[in-house]
C-alpha positions as CSV (number, residue, x, y, z in Angstrom):
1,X,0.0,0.0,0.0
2,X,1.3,3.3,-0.7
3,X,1.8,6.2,1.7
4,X,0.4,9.6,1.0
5,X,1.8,12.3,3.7
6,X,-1.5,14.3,4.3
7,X,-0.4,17.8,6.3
8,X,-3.3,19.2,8.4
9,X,-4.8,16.0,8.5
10,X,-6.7,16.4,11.4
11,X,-8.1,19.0,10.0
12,X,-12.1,19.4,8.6
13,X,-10.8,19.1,5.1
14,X,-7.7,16.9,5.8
15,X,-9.5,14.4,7.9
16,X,-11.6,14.0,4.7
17,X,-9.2,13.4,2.7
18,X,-8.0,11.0,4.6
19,X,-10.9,9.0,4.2
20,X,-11.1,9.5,0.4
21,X,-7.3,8.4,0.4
22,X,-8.2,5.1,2.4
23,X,-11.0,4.3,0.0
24,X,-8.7,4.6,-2.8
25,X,-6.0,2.2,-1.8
26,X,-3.7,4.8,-0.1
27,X,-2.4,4.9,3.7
28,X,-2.8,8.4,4.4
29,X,0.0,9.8,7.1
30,X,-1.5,12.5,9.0
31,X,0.8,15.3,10.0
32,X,-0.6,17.7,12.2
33,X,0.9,20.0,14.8
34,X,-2.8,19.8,16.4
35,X,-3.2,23.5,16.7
36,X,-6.4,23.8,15.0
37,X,-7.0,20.2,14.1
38,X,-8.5,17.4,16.2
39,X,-6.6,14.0,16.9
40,X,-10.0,11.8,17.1
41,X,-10.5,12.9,13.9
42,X,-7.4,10.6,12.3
43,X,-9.1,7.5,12.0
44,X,-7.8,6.5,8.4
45,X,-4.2,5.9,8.7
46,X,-1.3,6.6,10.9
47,X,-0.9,9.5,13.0
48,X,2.5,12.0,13.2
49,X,2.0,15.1,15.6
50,X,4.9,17.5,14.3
51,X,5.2,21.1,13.1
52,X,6.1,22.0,9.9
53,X,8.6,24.5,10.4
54,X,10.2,21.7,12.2
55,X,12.9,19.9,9.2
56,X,14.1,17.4,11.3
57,X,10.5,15.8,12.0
58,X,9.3,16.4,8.8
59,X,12.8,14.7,7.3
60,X,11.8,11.7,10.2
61,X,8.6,11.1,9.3
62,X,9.3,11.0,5.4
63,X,11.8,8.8,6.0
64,X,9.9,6.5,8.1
65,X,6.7,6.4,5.7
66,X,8.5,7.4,2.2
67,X,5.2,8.5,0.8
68,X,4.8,8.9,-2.7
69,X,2.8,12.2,-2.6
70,X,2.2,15.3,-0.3
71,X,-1.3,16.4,0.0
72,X,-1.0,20.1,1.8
73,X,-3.9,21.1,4.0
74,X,-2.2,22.4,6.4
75,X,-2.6,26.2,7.5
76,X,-3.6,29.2,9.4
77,X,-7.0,30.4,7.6
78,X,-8.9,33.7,8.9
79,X,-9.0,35.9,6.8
80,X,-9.6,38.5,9.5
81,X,-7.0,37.9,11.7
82,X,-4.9,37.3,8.6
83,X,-5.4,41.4,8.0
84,X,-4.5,42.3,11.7
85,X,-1.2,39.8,12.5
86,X,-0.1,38.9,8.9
87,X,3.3,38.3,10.2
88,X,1.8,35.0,11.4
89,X,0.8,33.8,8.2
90,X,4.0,34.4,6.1
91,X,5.6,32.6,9.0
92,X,3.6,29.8,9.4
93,X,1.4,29.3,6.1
94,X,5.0,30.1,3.8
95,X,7.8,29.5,6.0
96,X,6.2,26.4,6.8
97,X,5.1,25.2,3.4
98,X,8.9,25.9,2.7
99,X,10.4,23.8,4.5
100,X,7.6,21.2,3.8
101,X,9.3,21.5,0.0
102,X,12.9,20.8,0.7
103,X,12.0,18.1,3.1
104,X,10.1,16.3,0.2
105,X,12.7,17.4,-2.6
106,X,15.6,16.1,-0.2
107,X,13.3,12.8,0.4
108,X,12.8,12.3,-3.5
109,X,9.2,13.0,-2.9
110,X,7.8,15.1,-5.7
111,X,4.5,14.7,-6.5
112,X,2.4,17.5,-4.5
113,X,-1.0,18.6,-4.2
114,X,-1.9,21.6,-2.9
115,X,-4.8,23.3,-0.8
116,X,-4.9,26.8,-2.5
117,X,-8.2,29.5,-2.8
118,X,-9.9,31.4,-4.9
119,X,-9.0,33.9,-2.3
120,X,-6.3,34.5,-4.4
121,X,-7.5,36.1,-7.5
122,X,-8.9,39.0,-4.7
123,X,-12.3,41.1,-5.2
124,X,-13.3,41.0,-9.0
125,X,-16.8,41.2,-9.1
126,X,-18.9,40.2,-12.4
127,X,-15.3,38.7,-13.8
128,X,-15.3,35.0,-14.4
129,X,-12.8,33.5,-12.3
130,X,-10.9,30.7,-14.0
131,X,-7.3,29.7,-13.5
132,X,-6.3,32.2,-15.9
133,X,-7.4,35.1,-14.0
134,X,-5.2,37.7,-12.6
135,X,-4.5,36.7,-8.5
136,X,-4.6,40.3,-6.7
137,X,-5.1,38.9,-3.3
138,X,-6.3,41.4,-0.7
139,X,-5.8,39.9,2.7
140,X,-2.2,38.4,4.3
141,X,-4.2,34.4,4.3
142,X,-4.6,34.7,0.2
143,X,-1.5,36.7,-0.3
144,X,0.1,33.7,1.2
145,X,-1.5,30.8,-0.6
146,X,-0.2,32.6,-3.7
147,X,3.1,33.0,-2.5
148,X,3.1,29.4,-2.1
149,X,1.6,28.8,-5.7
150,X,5.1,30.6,-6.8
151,X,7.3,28.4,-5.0
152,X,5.9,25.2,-6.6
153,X,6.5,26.7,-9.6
154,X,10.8,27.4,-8.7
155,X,10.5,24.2,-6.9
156,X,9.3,22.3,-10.2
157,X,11.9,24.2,-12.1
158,X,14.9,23.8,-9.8
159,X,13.7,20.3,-8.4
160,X,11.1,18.6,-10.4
161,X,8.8,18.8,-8.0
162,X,5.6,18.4,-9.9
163,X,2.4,19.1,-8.5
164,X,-1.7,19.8,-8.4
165,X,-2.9,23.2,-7.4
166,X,-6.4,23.4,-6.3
167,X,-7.9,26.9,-5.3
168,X,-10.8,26.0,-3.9
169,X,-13.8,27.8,-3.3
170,X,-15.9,27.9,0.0
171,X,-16.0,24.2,1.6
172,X,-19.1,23.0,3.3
173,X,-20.8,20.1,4.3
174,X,-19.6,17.0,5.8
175,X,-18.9,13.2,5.9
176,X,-22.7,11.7,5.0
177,X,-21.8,8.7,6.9
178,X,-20.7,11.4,10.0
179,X,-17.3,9.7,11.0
180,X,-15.5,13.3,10.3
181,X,-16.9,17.0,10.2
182,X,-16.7,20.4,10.3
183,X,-15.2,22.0,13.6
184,X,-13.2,25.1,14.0
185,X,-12.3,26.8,17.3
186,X,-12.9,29.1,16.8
187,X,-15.2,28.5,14.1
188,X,-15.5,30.9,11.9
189,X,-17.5,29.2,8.6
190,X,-21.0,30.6,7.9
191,X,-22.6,26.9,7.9
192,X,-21.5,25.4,11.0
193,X,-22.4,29.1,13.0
194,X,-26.0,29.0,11.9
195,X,-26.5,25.5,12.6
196,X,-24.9,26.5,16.1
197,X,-27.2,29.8,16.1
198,X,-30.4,27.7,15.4
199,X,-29.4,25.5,18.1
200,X,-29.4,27.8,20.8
201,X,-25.4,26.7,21.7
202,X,-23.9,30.1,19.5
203,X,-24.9,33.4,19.8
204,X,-27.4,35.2,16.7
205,X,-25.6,34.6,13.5
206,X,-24.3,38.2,12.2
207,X,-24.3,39.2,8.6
208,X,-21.3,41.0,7.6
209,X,-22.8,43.7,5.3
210,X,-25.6,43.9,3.9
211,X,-25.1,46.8,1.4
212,X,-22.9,45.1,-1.2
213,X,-23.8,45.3,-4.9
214,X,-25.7,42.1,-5.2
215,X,-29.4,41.2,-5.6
216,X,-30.3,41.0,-1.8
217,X,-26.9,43.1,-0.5
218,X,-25.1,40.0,1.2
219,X,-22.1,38.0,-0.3
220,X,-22.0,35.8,-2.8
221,X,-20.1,32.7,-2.4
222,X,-19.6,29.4,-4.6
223,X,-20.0,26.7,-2.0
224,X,-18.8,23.1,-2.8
225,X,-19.6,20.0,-0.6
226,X,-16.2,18.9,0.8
227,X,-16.7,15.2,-0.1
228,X,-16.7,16.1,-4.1
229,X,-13.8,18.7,-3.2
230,X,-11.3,15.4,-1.8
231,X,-13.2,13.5,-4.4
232,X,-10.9,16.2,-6.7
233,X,-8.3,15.7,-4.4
234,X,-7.5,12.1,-5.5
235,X,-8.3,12.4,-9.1
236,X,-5.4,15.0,-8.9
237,X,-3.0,12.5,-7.5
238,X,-4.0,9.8,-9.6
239,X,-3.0,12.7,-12.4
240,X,0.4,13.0,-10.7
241,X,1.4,9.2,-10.7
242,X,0.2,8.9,-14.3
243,X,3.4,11.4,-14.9
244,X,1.0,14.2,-16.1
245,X,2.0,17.8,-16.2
246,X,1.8,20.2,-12.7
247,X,-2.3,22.1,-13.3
248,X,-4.2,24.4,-11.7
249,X,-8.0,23.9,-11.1
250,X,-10.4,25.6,-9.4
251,X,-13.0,23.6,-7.5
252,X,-16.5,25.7,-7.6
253,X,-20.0,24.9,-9.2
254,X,-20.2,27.9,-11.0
255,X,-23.2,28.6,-8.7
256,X,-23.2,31.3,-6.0
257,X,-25.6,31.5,-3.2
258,X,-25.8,35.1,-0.8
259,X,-26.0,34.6,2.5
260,X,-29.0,35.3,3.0
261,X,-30.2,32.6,0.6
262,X,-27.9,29.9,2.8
263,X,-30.2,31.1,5.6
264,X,-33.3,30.3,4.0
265,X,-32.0,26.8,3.1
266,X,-30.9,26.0,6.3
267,X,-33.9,27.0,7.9
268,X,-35.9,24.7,5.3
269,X,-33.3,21.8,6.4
270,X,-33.9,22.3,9.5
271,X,-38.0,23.5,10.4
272,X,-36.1,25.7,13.0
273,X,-35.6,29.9,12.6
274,X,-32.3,31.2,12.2
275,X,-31.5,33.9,14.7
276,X,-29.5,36.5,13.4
277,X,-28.5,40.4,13.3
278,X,-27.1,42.7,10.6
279,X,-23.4,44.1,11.0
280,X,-21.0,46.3,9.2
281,X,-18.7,44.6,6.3
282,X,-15.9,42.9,7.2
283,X,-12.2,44.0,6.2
284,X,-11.0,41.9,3.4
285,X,-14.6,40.0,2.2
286,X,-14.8,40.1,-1.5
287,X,-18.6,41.2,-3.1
288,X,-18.6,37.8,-4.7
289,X,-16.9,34.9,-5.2
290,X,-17.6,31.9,-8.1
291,X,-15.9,29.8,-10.5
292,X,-16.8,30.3,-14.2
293,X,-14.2,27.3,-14.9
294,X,-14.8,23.6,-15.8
295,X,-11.1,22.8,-16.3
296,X,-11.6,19.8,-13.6
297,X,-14.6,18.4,-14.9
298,X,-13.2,18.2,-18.8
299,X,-9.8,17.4,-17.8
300,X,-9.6,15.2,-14.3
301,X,-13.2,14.0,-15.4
302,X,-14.4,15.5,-11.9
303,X,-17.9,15.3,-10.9
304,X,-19.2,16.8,-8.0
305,X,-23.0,14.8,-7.1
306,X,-22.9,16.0,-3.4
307,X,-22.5,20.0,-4.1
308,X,-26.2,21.5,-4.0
309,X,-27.0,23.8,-1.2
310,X,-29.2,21.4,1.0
311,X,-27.1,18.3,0.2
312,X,-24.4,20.8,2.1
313,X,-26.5,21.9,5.0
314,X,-28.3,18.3,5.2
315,X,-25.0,16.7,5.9
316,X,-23.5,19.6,7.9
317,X,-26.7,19.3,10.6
318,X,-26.4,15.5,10.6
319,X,-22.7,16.1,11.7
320,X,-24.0,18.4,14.4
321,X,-26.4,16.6,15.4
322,X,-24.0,13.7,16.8
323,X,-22.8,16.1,19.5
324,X,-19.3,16.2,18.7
325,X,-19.5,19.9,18.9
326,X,-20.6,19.8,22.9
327,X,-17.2,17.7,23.2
């Protein structure tokens, strides 16, 4: 069985994967520092608790496993604290991702794929984002998933290190059969907050501006249900192993829902109100976010079956529901 070193694998996205990888064939390797991921959430595959600005753990653990791919979750992710302490991120989401790359070069490990955002190409409203589309990030968190784009790039040139980008656009949803989820702490996703709101264990949900240029003056985001998005996540490493070129895809329906619209579904999911009260903007949100690409679909033969907007919030409450949130 072949090893895949999964970073940020106790993570809500990386905990997937894991369980996509294990499905597949592979042994995932999670590699978490556990800051913001959750150990009873690596249930696929062997566990590694280690930092990764730390080279002689990460050069440990690749020797110990010699994976044939990197799959990098991990990563700080607020956007908001991202504008306020950005040194953190260029320390931790770069500096880290750095030395992740010359402990896989220096362990022959070269195929990577990457957890990138559409975060990246910044705030260009009524533009179709695809992966040709400028990147003018406008917070420290995208600024330094680009930065990290750029070094795979050197890295393939210098190295061979070949690899899958994926910018994703806004994750939701959960594991259907509910052995992994969706928690942050703090959490800080729209989905799992209202749920938490309708429960009566959060505060009212807030709306973050309600005076942008959009049909009901809420954001518009592209949400995609995180199953299809690791779904994506081995197709691209299947790409890799077949000796394919390094790619960028997006991962979006090409359907944006306002946040007000989310609300209306989740209180149709649930029969329950959703408590909630209007606030200003908040720094660094873009007007609206969605993918105009299909790249993945024609050319990984992706095809997301799990990514409508009560499939998402279905599976998101059913998650909820098993408590793991009051652990």
């Amino acid at each position: 069985m072949q090893n895949v070193l999964v970073t940020g694998g106790a993570g809500y996205i990386g905990s997937h994967a894991c369980k996509a990888l294990k499905r597949a064939g592979f042994q995932p390797v999670t590699y978490d520092n556990l800051c913001a991921g959750w150990q009873d959430s690596v249930k696929f595959g062997p566990f590694e608790k280690g930092d990764l600005l730390d080279r002689a753990r990460l050069d440990e653990v690749f020797a110990k496993y010699q994976p044939v791919a990197v799959m990098h979750f991990a990563a700080l992710s607020q956007v908001g604290e991202s504008m306020q302490v950005p040194g953190k991120y260029w320390q931790n989401n770069v500096g880290g991702s750095l030395t992740l790359l010359e402990a896989a070069v220096a362990a022959n490990c070269k195929n990577f794929v990457f957890s990138s955002t559409c975060a990246t190409y910044g705030d260009q409203d009524n533009v179709v984002l695809d992966e040709n589309s400028t990147q003018a990030p406008i917070n420290a968190y995208a600024a330094s998933k680009r930065a990290i784009e750029d070094m795979l790039r050197d890295f393939e040139g210098a190295h061979g290190l070949r690899h899958v980008i994926f910018r994703y656009f806004n994750v939701a949803g959960a594991d259907p059969e509910c052995e992994v989820g969706e928690f942050h702490q703090p959490e800080t996703h729209l989905i799992p907050i209202m749920l938490g709101a309708i429960d009566g264990k959060r505060d009212a949900l807030t709306i973050f501006g309600t005076d942008y240029d959009t049909p009901d003056g809420t954001c518009i985001r592209d949400y995609v249900h995180v199953c299809d998005l690791v779904d994506a996540h081995i197709l691209g490493l299947s790409w890799l192993l077949s000796d394919k070129e390094s790619r960028v895809f997006n991962l979006g329906t090409g359907s944006g829902f306002s946040v007000r619209e989310v609300i209306d579904q989740s209180r149709a999911v649930t029969n329950r109100d959703v408590p909630y009260f209007e606030g200003p903007r908040r720094a660094g949100d873009c007007t609206r976010l969605v993918s105009g690409s299909t790249r993945a679909e024609k050319e990984l033969g992706w095809a997301p079956s799990r990514s409508n907007l009560h499939t998402m919030i279905s599976d998101a409450w059913r998650w909820y529901q098993t408590g793991y949130y009051e652990k």
